[in-house]
DRENFILO-937478 format. One line per 8 residues: number of its first residue (from 1); their letters; for each residue x, y, z of C-alpha. Coordinates in steps of 0.25 Angstrom, whole numbers, plus 2048, in hexadecimal, padded with zeros to 3 digits. Layout:
BEGIN
NUM = a = X Y Z; ...
END
This chain:
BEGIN
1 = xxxxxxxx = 800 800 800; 806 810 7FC; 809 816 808; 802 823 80E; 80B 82D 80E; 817 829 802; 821 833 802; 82D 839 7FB
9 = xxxxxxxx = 835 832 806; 830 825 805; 833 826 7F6; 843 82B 7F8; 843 81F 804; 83D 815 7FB; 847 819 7EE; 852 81B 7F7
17 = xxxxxxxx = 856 829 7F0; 85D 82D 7FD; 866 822 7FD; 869 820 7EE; 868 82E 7EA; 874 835 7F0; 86D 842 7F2; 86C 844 7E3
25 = xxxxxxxx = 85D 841 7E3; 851 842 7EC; 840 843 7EB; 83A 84F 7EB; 82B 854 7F0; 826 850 7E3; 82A 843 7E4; 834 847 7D9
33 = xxxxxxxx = 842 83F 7D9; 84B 84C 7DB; 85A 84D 7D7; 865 856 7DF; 872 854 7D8; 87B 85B 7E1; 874 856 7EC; 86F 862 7EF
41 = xxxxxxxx = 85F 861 7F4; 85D 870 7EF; 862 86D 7E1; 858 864 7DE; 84F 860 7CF; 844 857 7CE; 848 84A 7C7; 83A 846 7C0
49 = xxxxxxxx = 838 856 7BC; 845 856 7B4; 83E 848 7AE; 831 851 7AB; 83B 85B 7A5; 842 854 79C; 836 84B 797; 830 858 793
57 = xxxxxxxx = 83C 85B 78B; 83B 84E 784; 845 847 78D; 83F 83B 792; 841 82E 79A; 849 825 79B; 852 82F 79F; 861 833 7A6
65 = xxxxxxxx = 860 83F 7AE; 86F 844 7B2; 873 84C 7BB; 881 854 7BA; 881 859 7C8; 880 84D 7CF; 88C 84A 7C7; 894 857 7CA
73 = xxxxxxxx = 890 854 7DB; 895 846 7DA; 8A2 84A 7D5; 8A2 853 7DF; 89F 84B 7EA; 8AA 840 7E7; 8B5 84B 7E7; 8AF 853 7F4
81 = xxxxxxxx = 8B0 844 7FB; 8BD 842 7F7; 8C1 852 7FA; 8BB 850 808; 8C1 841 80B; 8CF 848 806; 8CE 853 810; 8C8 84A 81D
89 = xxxxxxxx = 8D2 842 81D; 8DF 84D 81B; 8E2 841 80B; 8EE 848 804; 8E9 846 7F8; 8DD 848 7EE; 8D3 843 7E6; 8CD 845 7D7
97 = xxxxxxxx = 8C2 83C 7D3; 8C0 837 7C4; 8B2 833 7BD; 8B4 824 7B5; 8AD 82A 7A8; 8A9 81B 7A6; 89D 81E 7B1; 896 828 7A9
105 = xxxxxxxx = 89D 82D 79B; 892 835 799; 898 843 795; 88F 84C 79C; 892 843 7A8; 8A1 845 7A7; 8A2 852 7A4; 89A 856 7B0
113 = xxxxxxxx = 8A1 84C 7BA; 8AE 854 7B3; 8A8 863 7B4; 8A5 85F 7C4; 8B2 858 7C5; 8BC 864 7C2; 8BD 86A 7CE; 8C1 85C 7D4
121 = xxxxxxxx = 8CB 858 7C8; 8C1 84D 7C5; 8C7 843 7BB; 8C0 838 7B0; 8C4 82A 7B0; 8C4 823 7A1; 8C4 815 79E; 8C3 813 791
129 = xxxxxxxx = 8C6 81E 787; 8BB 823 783; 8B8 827 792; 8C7 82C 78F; 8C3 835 785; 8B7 83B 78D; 8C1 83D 799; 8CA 844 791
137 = xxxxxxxx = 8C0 84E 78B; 8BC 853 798; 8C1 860 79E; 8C6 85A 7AB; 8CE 862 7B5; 8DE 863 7B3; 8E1 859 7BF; 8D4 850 7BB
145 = xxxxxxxx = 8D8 841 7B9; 8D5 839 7AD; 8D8 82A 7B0; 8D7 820 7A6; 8D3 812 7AA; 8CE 803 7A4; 8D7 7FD 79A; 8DF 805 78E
153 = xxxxxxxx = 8E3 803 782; 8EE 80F 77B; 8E5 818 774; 8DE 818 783; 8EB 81C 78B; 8F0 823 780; 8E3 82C 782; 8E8 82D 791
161 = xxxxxxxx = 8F6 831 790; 8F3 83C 785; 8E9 842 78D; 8F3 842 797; 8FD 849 78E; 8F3 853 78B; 8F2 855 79A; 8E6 84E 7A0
169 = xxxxxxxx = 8E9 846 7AC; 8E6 83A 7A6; 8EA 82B 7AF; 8EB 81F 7A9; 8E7 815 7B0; 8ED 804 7AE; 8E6 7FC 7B0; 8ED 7F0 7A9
177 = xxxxxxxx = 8FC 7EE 7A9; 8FB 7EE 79B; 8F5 7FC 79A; 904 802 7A0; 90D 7FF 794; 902 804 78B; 902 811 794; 912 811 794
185 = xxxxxxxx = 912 810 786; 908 81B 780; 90E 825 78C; 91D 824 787; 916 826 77A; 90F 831 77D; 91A 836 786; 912 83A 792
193 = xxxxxxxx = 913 833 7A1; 907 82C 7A2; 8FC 82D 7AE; 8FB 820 7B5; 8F1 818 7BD; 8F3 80C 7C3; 8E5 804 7C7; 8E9 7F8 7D3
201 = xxxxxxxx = 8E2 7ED 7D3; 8DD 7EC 7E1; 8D7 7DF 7E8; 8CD 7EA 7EF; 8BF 7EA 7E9; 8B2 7F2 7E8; 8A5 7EE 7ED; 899 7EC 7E3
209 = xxxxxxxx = 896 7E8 7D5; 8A4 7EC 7D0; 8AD 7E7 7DB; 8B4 7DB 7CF; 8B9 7E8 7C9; 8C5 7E8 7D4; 8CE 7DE 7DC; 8D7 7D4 7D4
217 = xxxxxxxx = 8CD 7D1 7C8; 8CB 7DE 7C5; 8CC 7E3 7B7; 8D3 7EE 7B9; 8DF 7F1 7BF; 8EE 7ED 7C3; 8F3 7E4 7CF; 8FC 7E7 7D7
225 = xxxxxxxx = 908 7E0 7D1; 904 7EA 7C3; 903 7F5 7CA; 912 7F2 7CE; 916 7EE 7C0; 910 7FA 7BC; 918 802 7C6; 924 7FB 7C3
233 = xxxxxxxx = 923 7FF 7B3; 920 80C 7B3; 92C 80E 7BD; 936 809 7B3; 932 812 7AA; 932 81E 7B5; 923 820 7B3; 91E 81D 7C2
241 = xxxxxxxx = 919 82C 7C2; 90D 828 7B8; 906 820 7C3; 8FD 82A 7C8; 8F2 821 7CF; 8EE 815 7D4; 8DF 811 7CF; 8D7 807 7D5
249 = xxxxxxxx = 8C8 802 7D2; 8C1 7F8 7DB; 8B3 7F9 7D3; 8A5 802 7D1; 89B 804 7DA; 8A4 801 7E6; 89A 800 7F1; 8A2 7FD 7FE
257 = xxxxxxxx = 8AA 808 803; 8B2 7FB 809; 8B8 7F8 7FB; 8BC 806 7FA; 8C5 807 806; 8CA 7FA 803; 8CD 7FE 7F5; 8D3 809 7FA
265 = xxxxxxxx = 8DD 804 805; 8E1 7FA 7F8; 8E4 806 7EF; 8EB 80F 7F7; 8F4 803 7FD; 8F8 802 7F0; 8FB 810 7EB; 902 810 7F7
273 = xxxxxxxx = 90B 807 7F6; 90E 80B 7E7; 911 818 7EB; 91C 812 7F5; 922 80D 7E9; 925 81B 7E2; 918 81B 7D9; 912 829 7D8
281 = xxxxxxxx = 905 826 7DA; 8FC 832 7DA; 8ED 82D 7D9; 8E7 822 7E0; 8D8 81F 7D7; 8CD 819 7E1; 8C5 815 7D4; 8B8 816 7D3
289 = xxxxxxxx = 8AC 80C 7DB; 8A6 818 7E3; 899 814 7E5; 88A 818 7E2; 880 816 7EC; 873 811 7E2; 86B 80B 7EC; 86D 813 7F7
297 = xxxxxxxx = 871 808 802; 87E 80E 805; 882 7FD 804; 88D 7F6 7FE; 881 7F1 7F3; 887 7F2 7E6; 87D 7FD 7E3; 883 805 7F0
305 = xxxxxxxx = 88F 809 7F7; 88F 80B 806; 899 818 806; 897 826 800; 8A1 82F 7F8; 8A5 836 804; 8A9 82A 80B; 8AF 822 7FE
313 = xxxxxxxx = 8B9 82E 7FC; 8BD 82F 80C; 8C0 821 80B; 8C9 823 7FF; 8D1 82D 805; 8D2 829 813; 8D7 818 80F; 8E0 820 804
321 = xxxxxxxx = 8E6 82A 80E; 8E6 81E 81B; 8EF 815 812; 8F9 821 80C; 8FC 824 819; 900 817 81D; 909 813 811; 90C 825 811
329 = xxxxxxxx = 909 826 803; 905 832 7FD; 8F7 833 7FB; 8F1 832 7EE; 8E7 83A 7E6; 8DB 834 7E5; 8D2 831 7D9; 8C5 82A 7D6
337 = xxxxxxxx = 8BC 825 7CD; 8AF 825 7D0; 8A4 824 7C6; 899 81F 7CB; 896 828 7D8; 899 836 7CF; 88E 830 7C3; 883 827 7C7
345 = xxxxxxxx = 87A 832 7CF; 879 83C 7C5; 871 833 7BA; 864 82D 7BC; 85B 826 7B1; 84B 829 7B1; 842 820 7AA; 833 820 7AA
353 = xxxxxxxx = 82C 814 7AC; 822 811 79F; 81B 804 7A4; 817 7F7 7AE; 818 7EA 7AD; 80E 7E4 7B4; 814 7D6 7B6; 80A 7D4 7C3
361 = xxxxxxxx = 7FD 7D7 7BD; 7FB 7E3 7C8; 7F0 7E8 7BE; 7E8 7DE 7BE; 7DE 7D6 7C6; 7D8 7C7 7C5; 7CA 7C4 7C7; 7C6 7B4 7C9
369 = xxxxxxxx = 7BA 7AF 7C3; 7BC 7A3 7CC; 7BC 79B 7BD; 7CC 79A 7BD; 7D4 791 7C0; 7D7 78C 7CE; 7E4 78F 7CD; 7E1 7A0 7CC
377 = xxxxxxxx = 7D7 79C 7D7; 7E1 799 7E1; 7EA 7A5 7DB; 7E0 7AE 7DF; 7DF 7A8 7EC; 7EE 7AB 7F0; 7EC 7BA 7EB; 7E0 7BA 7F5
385 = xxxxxxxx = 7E5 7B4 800; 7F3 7B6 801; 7F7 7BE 80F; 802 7C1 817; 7FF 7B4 81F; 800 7AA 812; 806 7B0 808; 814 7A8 807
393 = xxxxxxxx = 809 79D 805; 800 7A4 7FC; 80C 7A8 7F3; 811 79B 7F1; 803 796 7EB; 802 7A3 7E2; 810 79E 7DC; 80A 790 7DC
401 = xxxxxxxx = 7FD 796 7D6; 805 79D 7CB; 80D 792 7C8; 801 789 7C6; 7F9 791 7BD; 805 795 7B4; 806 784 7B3; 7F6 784 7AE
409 = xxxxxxxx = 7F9 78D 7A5; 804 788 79F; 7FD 77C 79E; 7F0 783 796; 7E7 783 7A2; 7E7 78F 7A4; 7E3 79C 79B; 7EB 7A8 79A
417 = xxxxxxxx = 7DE 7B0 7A3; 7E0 7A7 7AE; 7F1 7A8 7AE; 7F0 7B8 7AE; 7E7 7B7 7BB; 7F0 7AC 7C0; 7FB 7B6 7BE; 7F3 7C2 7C4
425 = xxxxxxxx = 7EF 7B9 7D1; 7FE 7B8 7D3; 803 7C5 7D3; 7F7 7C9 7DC; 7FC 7C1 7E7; 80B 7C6 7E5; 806 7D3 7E7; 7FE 7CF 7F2
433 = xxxxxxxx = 809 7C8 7F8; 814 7D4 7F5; 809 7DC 7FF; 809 7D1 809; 819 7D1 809; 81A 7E0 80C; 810 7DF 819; 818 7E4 825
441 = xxxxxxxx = 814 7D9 82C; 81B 7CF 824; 829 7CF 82A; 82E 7C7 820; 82D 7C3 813; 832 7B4 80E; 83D 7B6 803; 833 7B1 7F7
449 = xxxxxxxx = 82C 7BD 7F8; 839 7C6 7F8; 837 7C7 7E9; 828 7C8 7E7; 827 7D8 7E6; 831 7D7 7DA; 82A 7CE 7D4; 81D 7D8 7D6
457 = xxxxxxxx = 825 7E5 7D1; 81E 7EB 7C8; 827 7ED 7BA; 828 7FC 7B4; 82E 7FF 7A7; 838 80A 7A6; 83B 811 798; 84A 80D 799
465 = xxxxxxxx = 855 803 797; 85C 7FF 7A3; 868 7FA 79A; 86A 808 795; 867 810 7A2; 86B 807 7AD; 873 7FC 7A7; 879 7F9 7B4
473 = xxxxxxxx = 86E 7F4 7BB; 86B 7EA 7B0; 879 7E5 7AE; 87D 7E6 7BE; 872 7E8 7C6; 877 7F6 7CB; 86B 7FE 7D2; 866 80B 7D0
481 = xxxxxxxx = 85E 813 7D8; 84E 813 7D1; 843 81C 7D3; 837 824 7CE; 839 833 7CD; 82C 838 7D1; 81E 834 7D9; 828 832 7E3
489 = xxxxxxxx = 81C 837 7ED; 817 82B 7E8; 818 81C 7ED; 81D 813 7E5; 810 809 7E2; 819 7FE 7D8; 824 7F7 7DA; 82B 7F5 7CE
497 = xxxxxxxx = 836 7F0 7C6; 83E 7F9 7B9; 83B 7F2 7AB; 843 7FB 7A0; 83F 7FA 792; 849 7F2 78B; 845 7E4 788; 84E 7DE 791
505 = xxxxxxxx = 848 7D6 79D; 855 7DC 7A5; 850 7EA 7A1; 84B 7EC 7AF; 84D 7F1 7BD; 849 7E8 7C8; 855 7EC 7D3; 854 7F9 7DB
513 = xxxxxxxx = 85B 7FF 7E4; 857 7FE 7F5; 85E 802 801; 85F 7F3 806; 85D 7E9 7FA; 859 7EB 7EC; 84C 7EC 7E8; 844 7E5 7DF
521 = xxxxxxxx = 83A 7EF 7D9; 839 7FD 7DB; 82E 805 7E0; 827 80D 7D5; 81B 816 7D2; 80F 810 7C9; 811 819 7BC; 805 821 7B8
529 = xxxxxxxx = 800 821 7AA; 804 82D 7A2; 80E 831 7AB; 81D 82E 7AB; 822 826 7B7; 833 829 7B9; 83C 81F 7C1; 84C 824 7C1
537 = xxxxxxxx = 859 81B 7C2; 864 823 7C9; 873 822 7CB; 874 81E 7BC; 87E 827 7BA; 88A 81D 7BC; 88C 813 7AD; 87F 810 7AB
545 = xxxxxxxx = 881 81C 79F; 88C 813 797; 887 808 799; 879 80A 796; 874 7FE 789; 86F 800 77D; 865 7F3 782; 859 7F3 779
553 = xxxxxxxx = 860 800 773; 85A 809 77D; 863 814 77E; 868 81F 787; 85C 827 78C; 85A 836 78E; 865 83D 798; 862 84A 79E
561 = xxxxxxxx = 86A 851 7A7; 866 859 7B1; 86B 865 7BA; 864 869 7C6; 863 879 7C9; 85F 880 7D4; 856 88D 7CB; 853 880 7C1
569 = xxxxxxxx = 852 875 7C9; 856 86C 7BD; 85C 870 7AF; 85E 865 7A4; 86D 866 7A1; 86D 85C 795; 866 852 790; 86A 846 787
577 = xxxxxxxx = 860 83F 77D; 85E 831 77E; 863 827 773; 85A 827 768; 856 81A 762; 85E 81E 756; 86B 81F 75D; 868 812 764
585 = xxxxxxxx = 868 80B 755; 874 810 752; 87B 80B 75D; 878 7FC 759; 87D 802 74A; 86E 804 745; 86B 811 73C; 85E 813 73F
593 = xxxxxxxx = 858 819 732; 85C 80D 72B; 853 807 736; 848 811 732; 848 80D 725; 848 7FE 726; 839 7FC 728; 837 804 71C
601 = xxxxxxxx = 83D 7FB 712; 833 7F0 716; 826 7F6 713; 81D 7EF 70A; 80E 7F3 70A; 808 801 70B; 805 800 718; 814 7FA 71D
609 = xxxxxxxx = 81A 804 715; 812 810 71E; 815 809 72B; 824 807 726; 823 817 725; 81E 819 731; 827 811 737; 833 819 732
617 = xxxxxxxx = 82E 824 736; 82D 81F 745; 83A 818 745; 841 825 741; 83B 82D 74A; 83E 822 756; 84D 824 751; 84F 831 759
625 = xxxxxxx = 846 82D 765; 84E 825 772; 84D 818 775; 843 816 780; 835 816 781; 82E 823 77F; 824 824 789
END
């Protein structure tokens, strides 16, 4: 039964915006989701009015709304932490962060994490050369780094070293043995000392889905007795001077600060002990692996972390400081790499929900003549007698029941009249028994029925392809935060699973986020006819851009971004058409008007050769629409 009184409170405790949302988003008196990208409650714009907005404008969902300032305050954030951290504990060093371009390659998303970087020296990480080529054009600051990691060929480093030469602070990272004689090679070339990196291999891993990416199998990386080799060479040739940083990675999405510290105390044994050997080391590279909190459990779940930035950075600092001191080393600047924690909050993905599938026949009712079958007879019985006193009971003969008349079908004693009440009668007393379940008298409930309220979700369709706009939950289960962005006054009366529009059985959502498990279904509102109904994906900003599919060729959807302003309250920066139908032909090597033209040159009669025209006529005008469904 609704509650009474359902308020703007019991729908931010039921969605967990507090928890998941950082501060960046919150409900307003309308029931409206509101955004605050700096945090700032007084700077505030209404999420499903800039929707309205831009739908009004032709700019319709599915869509990705972007914000630049959550960017710009994120940025700012990591470096404040590290600042403070610095300053608390008296660290005789300093620290410049460096975006991985491969979380977001977006341009407008570089250039703004570069224009709120420059006061810091904020750097790019490239590890391939296009992203080299993107770093390379930006207008970073004199002292910002560029490092270049993953695996390199010579057209790559030789990329690297000319940039050097032509005065970008430009690292090479080895991450291979083999990669050092190629470096050696195209620098005496070249002539110029190169700028090197040496990532360590350590045996101290993440926490999470990505913790394979460290320890001995890692794919990236030089043991120890490398390392040495690679010590040993360049000091034959005089060159130990190029060893400007020690790099280590111990995987994404690191989601116990335990693995930090531990990393940490690893890393800085290291450079330690290489410094004790006469190498120059400069820059000790934590990697990247700060975390994203997309459930908002504050756990080590593989969608959480149990630490915040201000903590992560202190933790860096002060294991890096405790064991210089011990081995009285210098302390070494410090860089890092996070990608994740500076993107994922300033993108969320809006979709509108365009349909029900009504597996549980909620819309209709049986009424028994007392003519059918026995079998439907005692199926009505269980939906009318089932209680919170029998229902373990009762249940067991409805699935009996089910079982049975499904056999007399099969068998041609039954008609498909009688199997569609059969089928009615059942879900009935699901639902029944679903009520019976959530009694707070029943203290507890037998784990058979711990998956009866999936089973009766309600299935809504969403005009979107999760392959394209959140291809990590499909391929890895990762979670994102759900939720409508209005009739937030409104209790939620369905309990529903996401179907997307692909026609792909996995092109659906039926995991969501919760402070203590994960949920099977979410709570949402029963859509009303001729109005639009909006749910929004959040934290989306981190990958899910790149790696986005082309399934069913549905293609990227609408982008706007927004800025929020105090005398404007919202003002629409820019905004980025969707792929077209025809672009997404030419991607699988179709030239769409030959595509128009080919049902022409099968007409026959009068009347084919009309509809052939009209056809064309369709198709061609389809070619400059976007993919998705328009609603």
């Amino acid at each position: 039964m609704p509650m009474k009184h359902w308020t703007i409170q019991d729908a931010a405790t039921l969605y967990g915006v507090k928890e998941w949302g950082n501060d960046y988003f919150a409900i307003n008196a309308k029931g409206h989701l509101e955004v605050a990208p700096t945090q700032d409650e007084n700077l505030v714009a209404d999420v499903y009015e800039i929707v309205q907005h831009l739908r009004k404008k032709g700019v319709r969902t599915p869509l990705i709304l972007r914000f630049p300032q959550i960017l710009a305050d994120r940025v700012i954030e990591l470096h404040e932490a590290f600042r403070k951290a610095i300053k608390e504990f008296a660290y005789d060093g300093s620290y410049q962060g460096v975006y991985p371009v491969k979380t977001n390659q977006m341009k407008e998303v570089v250039e703004e994490i570069v224009r709120a970087g420059a006061k810091y020296h904020y750097g790019l990480e490239a590890g391939s050369k296009p992203e080299l080529m993107i770093a390379l054009s930006m207008e970073l600051h004199p002292d910002a780094m560029v490092l270049c990691n993953g695996y390199k060929d010579e057209s790559f480093i030789r990329m690297a070293l000319l940039a050097q030469k032509a005065g970008r602070k430009c690292l090479i990272t080895v991450e291979k043995m083999t990669e050092l004689p190629l470096i050696l090679k195209v620098a005496k070339e070249l002539k110029v000392m190169p700028l090197l990196g040496l990532r360590a291999k350590l045996n101290a891993m993440g926490k999470g889905k990505w913790e394979s990416s460290a320890g001995d199998h890692a794919k990236f990386g030089l043991t120890t007795r490398e390392i040495l080799e690679a010590v040993e060479i360049l000091g034959k040739r005089g060159m130990m001077e190029s060893i400007q940083e020690l790099h280590f990675h111990i995987g994404s999405q690191i989601t116990d600060i335990r693995s930090v510290k531990a990393a940490m105390k690893e890393a800085t044994r290291v450079y330690a002990k290489l410094r004790k050997l006469g190498v120059p080391i400069r820059y000790l590279n934590v990697g990247g692996g700060l975390g994203v909190d997309y459930d908002g459990s504050k756990t080590t779940f593989s969608s959480s972390m149990n630490y915040s930035i201000e903590e992560y950075a202190a933790d860096v600092v002060y294991t890096t400081k405790d064991i210089c001191t011990q081995e009285q080393v210098p302390m070494p600047d410090l860089l890092s790499e996070s990608g994740r924690a500076i993107v994922a909050y300033h993108q969320m993905v809006v979709v509108d929900i365009i349909g029900l599938i009504d597996t549980t026949h909620t819309k209709y009712k049986v009424e028994l003549t007392g003519k059918e079958p026995q079998v439907l007879k005692e199926l009505a019985y269980t939906r009318d007698n089932i209680s919170i006193k029998n229902f373990s009971e009762m249940y067991h003969d409805a699935i009996t029941q089910k079982d049975e008349m499904l056999t007399l079908f099969n068998l041609g004693y039954l008609g498909l009249e009688d199997r569609a009440k059969g089928e009615i009668l059942f879900w009935e007393v699901c639902r029944k028994l679903s009520r019976i379940l959530g009694h707070k008298s029943l203290k507890y409930i037998p784990e058979e029925f711990q998956d009866l309220n999936k089973s009766l979700a309600d299935k809504l369709i969403a005009n979107f392809s999760i392959f394209q706009s959140m291809p990590d939950h499909w391929a890895i289960e990762q979670l994102f935060p759900a939720m409508p962005i209005h009739r937030l006054k409104e209790q939620p009366t369905l309990s529903a699973t996401l179907c997307d529009i692909t026609c792909d059985s996995d092109g659906k959502m039926e995991r969501f986020i919760d402070l203590k498990d994960v949920r099977d279904e979410i709570p949402l509102h029963e859509p009303k006819a001729g109005e639009p109904y909006y749910v929004a994906f959040f934290l989306t900003g981190a990958y899910q851009d790149i790696l986005g599919m082309r399934h069913n060729l549905f293609g990227a959807p609408n982008e706007a971004h927004i800025i929020v302003d105090e005398d404007e309250d919202f003002k629409v920066q820019h905004i980025v058409q969707a792929d077209t139908i025809d672009h997404m032909l030419r991607t699988v090597h179709y030239d769409p008007a030959q595509l128009v033209q080919a049902p022409i040159s099968r007409r026959k009669t009068s009347a084919q050769k009309d509809a052939a025209e009209a056809l064309k006529s369709l198709l061609t005008e389809q070619r400059r629409l976007h993919t998705y469904l328009e609603m």
